[in-house]
KOLLUMTOR-952660 format. One record per residue: residue number from 1; x negated, y negated, z negated of N, C-alpha, C, O in turn. Coordinates in steps of 0.05 Angstrom, whole numbers. Each point is the difference from the previous one (the first is absolute). Example, Ala and Ser with C-alpha at 12.3 -4.5 7.8 and 13.67 -1.06 7.14 Angstrom:
<site 1,<-264,114,-156>,<18,-24,0>,<-18,-24,0>,<-21,0,-13>>
<site 2,<28,-21,27>,<-16,-24,-1>,<15,-22,-14>,<-10,-22,-4>>
//
This chain:
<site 1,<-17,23,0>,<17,-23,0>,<-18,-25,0>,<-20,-1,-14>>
<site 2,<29,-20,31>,<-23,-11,-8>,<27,-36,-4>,<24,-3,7>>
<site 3,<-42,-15,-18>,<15,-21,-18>,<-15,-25,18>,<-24,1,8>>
<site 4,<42,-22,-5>,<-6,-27,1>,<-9,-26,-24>,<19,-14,-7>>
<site 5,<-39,10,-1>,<0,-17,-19>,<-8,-30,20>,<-10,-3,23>>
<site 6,<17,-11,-39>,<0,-26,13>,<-10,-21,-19>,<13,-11,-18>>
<site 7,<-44,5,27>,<-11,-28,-9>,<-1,-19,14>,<-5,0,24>>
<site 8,<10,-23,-41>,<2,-32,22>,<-28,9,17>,<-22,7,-8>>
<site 9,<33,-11,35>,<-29,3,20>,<8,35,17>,<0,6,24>>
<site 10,<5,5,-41>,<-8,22,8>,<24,23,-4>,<17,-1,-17>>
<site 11,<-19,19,36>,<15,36,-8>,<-14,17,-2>,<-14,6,20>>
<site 12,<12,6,-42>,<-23,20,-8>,<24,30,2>,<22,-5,-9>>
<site 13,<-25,24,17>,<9,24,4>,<-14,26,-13>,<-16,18,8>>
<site 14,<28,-24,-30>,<-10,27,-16>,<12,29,-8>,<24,5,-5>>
<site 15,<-39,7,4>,<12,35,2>,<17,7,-25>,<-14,6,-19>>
<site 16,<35,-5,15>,<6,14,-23>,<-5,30,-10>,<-2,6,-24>>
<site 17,<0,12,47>,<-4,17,-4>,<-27,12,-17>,<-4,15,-19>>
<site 18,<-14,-31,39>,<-29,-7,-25>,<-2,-4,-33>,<-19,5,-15>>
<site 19,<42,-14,8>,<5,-5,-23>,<16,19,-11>,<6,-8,-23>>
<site 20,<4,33,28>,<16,19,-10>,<-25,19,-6>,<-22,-2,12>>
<site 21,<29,24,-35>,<-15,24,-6>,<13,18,19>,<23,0,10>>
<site 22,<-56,28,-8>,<18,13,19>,<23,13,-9>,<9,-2,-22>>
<site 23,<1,16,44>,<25,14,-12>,<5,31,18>,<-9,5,22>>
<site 24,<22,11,-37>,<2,24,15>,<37,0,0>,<18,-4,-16>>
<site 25,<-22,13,44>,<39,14,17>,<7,24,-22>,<-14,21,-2>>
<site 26,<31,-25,-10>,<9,31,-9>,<32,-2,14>,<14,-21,-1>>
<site 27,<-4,49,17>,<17,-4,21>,<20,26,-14>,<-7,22,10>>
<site 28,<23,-20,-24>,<13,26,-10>,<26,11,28>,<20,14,-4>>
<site 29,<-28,-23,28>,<15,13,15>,<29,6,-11>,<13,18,10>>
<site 30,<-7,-27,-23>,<25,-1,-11>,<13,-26,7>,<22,-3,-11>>
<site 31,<-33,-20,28>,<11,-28,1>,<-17,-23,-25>,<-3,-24,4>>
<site 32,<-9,41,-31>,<-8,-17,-17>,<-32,2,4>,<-15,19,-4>>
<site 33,<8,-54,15>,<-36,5,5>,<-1,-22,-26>,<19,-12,-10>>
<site 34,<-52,12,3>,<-6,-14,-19>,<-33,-6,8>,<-16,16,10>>
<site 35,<11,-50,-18>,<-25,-11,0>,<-20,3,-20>,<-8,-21,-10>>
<site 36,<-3,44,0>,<-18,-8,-18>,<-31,-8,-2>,<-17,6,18>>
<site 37,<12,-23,-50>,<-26,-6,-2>,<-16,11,-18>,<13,15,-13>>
<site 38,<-38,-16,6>,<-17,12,-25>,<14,-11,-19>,<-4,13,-21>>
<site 39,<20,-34,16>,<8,-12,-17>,<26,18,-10>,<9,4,-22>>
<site 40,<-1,4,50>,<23,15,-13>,<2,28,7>,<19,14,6>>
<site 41,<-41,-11,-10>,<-9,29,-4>,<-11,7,-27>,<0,22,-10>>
<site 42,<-6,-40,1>,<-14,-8,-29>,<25,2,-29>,<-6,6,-24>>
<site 43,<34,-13,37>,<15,6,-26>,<12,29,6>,<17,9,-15>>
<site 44,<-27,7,38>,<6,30,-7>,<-12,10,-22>,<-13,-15,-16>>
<site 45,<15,44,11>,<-22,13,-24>,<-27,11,6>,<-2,22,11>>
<site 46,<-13,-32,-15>,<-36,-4,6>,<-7,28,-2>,<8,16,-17>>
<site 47,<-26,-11,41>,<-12,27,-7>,<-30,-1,9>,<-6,-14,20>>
<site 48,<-11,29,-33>,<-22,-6,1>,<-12,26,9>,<2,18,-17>>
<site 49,<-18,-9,45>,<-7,20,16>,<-31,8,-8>,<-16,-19,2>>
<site 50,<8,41,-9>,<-26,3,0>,<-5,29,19>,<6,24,-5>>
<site 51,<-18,-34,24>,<-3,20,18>,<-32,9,23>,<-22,-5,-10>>
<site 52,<23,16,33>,<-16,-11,15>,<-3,-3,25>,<0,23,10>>
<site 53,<-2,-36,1>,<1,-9,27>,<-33,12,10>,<-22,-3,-12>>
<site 54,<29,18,37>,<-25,11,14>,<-21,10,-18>,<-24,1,8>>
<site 55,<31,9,-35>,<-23,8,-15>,<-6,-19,-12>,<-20,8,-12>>
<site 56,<25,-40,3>,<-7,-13,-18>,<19,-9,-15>,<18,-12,12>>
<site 57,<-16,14,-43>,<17,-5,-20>,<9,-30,11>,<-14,-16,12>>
<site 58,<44,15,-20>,<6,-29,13>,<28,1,-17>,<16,19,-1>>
<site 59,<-13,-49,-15>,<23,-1,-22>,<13,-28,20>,<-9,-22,6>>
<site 60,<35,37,0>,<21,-24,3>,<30,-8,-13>,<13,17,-13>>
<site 61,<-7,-40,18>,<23,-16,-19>,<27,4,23>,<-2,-3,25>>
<site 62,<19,8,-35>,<26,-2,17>,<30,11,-12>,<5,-2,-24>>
<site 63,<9,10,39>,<22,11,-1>,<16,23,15>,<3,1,25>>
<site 64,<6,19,-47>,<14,19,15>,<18,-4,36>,<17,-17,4>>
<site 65,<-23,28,6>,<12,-6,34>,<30,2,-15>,<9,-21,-10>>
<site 66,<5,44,8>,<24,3,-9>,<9,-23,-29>,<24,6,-5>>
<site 67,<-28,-16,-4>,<0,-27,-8>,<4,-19,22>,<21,-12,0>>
<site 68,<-39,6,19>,<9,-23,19>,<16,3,15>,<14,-19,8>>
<site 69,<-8,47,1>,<22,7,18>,<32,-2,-14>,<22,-3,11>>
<site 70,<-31,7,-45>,<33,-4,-9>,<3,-31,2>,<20,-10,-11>>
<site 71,<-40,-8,26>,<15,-28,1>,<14,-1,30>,<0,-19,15>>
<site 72,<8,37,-12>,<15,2,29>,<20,26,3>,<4,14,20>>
<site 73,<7,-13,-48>,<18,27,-8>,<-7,15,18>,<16,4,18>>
<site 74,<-46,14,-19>,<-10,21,14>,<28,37,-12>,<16,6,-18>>
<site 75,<-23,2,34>,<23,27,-13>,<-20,10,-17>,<-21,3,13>>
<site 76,<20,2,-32>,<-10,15,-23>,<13,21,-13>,<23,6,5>>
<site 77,<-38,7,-24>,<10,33,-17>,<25,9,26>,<-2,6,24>>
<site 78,<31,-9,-50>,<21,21,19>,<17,-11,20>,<22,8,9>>
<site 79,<-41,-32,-3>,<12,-21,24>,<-19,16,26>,<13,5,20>>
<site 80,<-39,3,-21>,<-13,12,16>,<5,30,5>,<-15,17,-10>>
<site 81,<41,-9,30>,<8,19,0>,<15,6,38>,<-2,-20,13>>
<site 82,<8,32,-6>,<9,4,27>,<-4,-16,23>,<-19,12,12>>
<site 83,<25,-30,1>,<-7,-8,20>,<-24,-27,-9>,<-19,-5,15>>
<site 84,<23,-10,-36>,<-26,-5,-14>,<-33,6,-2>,<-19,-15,-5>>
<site 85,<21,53,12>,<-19,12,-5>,<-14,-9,26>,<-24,-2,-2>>
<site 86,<36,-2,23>,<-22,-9,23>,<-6,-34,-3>,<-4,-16,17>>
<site 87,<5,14,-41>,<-19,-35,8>,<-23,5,-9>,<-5,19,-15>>
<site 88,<-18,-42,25>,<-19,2,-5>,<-7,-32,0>,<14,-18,10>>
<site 89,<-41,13,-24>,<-3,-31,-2>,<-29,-2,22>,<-20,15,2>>
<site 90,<26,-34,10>,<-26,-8,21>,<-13,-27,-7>,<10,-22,-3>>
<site 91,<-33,30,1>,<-26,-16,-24>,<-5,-18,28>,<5,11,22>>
<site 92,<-15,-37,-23>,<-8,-12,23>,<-23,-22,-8>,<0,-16,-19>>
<site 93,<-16,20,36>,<-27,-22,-14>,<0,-24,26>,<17,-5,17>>
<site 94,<-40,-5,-21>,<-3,-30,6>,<-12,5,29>,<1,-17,17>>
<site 95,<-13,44,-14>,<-24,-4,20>,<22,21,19>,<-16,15,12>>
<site 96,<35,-10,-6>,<22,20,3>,<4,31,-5>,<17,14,10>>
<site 97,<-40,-7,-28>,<-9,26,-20>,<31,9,5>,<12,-17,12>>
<site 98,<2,38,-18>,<26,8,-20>,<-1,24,-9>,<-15,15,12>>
<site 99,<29,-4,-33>,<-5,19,-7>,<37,8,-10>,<18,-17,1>>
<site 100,<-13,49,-12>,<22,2,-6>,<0,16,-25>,<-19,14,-8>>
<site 101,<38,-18,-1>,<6,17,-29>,<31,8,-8>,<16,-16,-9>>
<site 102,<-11,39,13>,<25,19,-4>,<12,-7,-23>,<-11,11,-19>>
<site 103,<32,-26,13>,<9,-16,-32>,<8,20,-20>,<9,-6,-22>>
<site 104,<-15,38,31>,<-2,10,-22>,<-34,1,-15>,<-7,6,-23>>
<site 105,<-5,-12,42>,<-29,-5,-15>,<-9,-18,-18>,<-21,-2,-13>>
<site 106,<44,-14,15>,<4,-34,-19>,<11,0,-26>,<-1,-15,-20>>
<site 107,<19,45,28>,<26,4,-29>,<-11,17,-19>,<-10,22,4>>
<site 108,<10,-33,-24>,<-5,18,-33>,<10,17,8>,<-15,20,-2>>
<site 109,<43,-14,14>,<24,20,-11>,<-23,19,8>,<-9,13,-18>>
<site 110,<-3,-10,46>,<-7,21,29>,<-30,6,-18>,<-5,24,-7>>
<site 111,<-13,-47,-1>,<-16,11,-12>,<-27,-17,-14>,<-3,-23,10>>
<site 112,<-22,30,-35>,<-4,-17,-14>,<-26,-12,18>,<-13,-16,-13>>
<site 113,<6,21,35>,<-16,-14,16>,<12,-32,11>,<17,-6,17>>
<site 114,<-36,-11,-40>,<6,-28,17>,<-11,-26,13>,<-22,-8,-8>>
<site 115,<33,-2,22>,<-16,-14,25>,<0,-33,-10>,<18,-5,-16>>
<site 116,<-31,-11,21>,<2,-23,-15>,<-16,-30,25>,<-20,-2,13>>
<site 117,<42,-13,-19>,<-9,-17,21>,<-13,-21,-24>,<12,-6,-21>>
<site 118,<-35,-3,27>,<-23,-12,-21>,<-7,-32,20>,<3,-8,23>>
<site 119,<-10,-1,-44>,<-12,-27,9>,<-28,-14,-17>,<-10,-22,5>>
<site 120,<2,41,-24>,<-33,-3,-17>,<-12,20,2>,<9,22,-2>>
<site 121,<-30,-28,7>,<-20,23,-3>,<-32,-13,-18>,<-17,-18,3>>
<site 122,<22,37,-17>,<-27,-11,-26>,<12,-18,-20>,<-12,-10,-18>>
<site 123,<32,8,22>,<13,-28,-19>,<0,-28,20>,<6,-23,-8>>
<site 124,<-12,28,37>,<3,-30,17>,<19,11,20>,<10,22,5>>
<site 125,<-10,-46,6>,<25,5,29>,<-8,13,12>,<-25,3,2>>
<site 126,<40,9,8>,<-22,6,43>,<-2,-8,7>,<15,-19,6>>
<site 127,<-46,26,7>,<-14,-13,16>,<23,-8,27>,<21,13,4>>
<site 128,<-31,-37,12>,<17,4,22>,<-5,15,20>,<10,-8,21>>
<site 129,<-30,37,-21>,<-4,18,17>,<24,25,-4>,<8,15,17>>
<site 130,<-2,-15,-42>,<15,17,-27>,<31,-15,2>,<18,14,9>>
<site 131,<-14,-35,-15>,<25,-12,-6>,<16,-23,22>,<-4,-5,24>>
<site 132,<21,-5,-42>,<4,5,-25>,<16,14,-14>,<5,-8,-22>>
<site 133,<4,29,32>,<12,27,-5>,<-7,22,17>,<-5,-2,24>>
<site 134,<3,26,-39>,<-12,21,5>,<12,25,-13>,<-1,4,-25>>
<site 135,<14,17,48>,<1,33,-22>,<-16,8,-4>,<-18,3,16>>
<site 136,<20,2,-44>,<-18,26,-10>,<15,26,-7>,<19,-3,-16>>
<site 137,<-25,30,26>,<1,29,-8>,<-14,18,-2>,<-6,19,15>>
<site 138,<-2,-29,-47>,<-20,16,-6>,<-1,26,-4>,<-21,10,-8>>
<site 139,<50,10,15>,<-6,31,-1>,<-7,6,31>,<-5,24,6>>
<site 140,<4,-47,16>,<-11,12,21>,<-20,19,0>,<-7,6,-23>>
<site 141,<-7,8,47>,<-29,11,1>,<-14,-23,22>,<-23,-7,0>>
<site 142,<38,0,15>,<1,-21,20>,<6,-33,1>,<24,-7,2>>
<site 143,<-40,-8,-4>,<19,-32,-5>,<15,0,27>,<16,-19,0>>
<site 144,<-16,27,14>,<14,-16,26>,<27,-17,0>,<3,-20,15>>
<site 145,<16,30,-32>,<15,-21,-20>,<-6,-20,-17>,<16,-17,-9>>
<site 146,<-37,20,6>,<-3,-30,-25>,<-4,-19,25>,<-21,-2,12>>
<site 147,<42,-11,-6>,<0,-19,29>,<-3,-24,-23>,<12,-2,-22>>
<site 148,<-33,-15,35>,<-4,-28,-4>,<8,-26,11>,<6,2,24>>
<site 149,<-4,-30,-36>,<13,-17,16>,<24,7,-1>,<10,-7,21>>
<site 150,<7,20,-35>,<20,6,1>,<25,-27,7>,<-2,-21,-14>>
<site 151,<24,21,36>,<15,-30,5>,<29,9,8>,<18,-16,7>>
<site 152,<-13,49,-9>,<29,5,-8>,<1,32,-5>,<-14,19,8>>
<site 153,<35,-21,-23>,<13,26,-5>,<31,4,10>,<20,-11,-10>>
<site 154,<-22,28,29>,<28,11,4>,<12,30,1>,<-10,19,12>>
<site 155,<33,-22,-28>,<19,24,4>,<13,13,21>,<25,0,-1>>
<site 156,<-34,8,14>,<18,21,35>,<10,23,-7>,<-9,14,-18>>
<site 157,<27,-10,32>,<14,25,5>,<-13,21,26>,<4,-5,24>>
<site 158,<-20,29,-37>,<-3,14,26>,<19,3,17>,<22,-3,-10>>
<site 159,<-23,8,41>,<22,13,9>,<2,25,19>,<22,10,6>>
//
């Protein structure tokens, strides 16, 4: 977006967008999408990852995925049941990476492996090679999911 300010003499045209934090798409394919920021990722419930990436110990800050997805009345427990069972959420990064994840891999109910979209690592932000959101799943054997730059999440229906 960008803004007109106006000084005697002059029109200066400045970005607003520049001035916003980033933000990530969460899209519940249900009609309800939502804008969020680290800020408001921050009054979810904090979880703290100690894991390792490529063989080196690596601690990150974030939040349960299934947490962010209930801000878009994701189907959950005995809501995730019959024709439900074919959604899946499609991870999308900045550089056009994507990746997918079967929303029973997201649900407590299905099982205690969980995936966590993070925004600290070491106790600082991410880097902007890293962020400023990032999955982490740490029972992988594989990162190829921990997609970085993360800039939406959406809910689809296989078909």
């Amino acid at each position: 977006m960008i803004a007109v300010r106006l000084i005697p003499g002059f029109a200066v045209l400045v970005s607003v967008a520049a001035c916003q934090p980033p933000s990530l798409i969460v899209d519940g394919g249900n009609g309800k999408t939502v804008m969020l920021t680290a800020a408001d990722l921050s009054k979810l419930p904090q979880q703290t990852i100690n894991t390792a990436e490529h063989g080196t110990a690596a601690t990150f800050e974030g939040v349960l995925l299934s947490d962010v997805l209930a801000k878009v009345d994701a189907p959950s427990g005995e809501k995730l049941r019959g024709e439900m069972m074919s959604l899946y959420l499609l991870v999308e990064a900045a550089d056009g990476y994507r990746a997918v994840f079967a929303m029973q891999e997201l649900d407590p109910g299905f099982t205690d492996r969980k995936i966590y979209l993070v925004t600290k690592r070491a106790g600082k932000p991410l880097s902007d090679k890293e962020g400023p959101f990032r999955i982490v799943y740490p029972d992988e054997k594989r990162p190829a999911r921990w997609v970085r730059q993360v800039t939406a999440l959406r809910i689809r229906q296989a078909n």
